[in-house]
N, C-alpha and C positions, 0 to 999 in steps of 0.2 A: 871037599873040605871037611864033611864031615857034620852031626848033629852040635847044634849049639846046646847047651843046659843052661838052662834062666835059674840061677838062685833068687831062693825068694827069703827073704829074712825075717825071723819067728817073732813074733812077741817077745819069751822067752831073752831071744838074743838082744833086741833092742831093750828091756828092760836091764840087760847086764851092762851093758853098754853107754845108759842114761846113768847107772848106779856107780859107773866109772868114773866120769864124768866129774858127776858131781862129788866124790869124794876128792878127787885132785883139786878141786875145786875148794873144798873146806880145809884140805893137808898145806896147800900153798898160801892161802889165810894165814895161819894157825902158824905157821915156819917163822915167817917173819916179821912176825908180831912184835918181836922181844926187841928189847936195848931201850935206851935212854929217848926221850921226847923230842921232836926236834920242832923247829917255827921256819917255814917257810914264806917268807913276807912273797914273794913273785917267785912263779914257778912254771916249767913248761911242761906240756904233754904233746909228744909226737904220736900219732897214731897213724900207722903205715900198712894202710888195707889194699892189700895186691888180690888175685883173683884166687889165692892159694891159701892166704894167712892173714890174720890180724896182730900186729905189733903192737903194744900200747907200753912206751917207757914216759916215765916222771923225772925231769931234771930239776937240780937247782938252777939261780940264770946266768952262772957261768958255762953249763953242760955237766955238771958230774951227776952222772945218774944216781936216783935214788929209790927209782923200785922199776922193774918191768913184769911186764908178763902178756902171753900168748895163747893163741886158741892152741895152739900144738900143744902146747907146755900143760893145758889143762884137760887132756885126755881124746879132745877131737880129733876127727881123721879124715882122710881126703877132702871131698867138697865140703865136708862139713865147719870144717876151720873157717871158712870166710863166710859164712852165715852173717845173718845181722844176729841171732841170738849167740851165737858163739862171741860176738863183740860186747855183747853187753852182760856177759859171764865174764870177759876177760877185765871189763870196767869192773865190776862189782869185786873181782879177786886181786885187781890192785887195788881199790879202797879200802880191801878189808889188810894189804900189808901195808897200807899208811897211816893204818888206824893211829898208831902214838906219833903222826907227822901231820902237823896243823899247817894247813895249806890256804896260803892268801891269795890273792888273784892270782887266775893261772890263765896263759896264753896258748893256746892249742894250735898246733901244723899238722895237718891234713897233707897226706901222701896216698896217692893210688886211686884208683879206681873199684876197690873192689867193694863187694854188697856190704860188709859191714864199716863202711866207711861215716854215713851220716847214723845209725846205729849207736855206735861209739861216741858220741859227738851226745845225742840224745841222753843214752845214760849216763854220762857225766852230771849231764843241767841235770837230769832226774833225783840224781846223786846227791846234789846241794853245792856241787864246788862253783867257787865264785870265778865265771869265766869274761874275763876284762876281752878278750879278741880272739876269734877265728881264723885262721888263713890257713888258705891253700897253696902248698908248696909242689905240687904234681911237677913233674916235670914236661916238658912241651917242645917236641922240636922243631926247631927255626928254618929250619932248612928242607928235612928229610933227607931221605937217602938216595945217591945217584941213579941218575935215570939208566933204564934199558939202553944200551946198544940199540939204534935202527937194526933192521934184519936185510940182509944180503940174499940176493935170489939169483 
């Protein structure tokens, strides 16, 4: 097979890499900041932590969305998107593009299993937003999936 080679990752590179990061982080702010004021008396936030990503969209309570954003979207990469700190960078970059959007009770749906699931959840309350309900929408299956074949000898 052959020698393996362990990279090992510099300061240097993890400091470029933090510095990445966070500027996606301030550029996605700072985007959709603009337009007119809005009032959202009730409002939802889905946030859908699988073991890959963190989703976190803002709807009106019809469903038309009103801002999202993602650990992808803001510079992270592989394991690192489902972090709990990756969820609560993703919280803090959608409140800063709802800054001109006055947000009344909001109802939050929890999807997935993954690390930044209660994370997200945390810096919301952290945040100030006024959260009337929590639920978990995970999905669960009823049944599973058909059994083996007995085995023939």
């Amino acid at each position: 097979m052959g020698k393996k080679t362990v990279m090992r990752e510099t300061g240097e590179h993890a400091l470029q890499e933090q510095e990445a990061v966070t500027s996606n982080i301030q550029k996605a702010g700072v985007a959709a900041s603009h337009g007119p004021s809005k009032h959202l008396e009730k409002a939802r936030v889905y946030v859908n932590a699988s073991y890959n990503n963190t989703l976190i969209c803002v709807t009106n309570e019809k469903g038309d969305m009103v801002a999202w954003s993602s650990s992808g979207s803001l510079g992270f990469k592989g394991p690192k998107k489902a972090t709990p700190y990756a969820a609560t960078s993703v919280v803090d970059t959608l409140l800063q593009k709802l800054k001109k959007v006055t947000l009344g009770k909001v109802v939050v749906f929890v999807r997935g299993i993954g690390g930044g699931r209660e994370a997200a959840v945390r810096a919301l309350i952290n945040q100030g937003v006024d959260i009337a309900a929590i639920q978990d929408v995970t999905s669960i299956p009823h049944n599973g999936p058909r059994p083996v074949k007995p085995r023939r000898v």
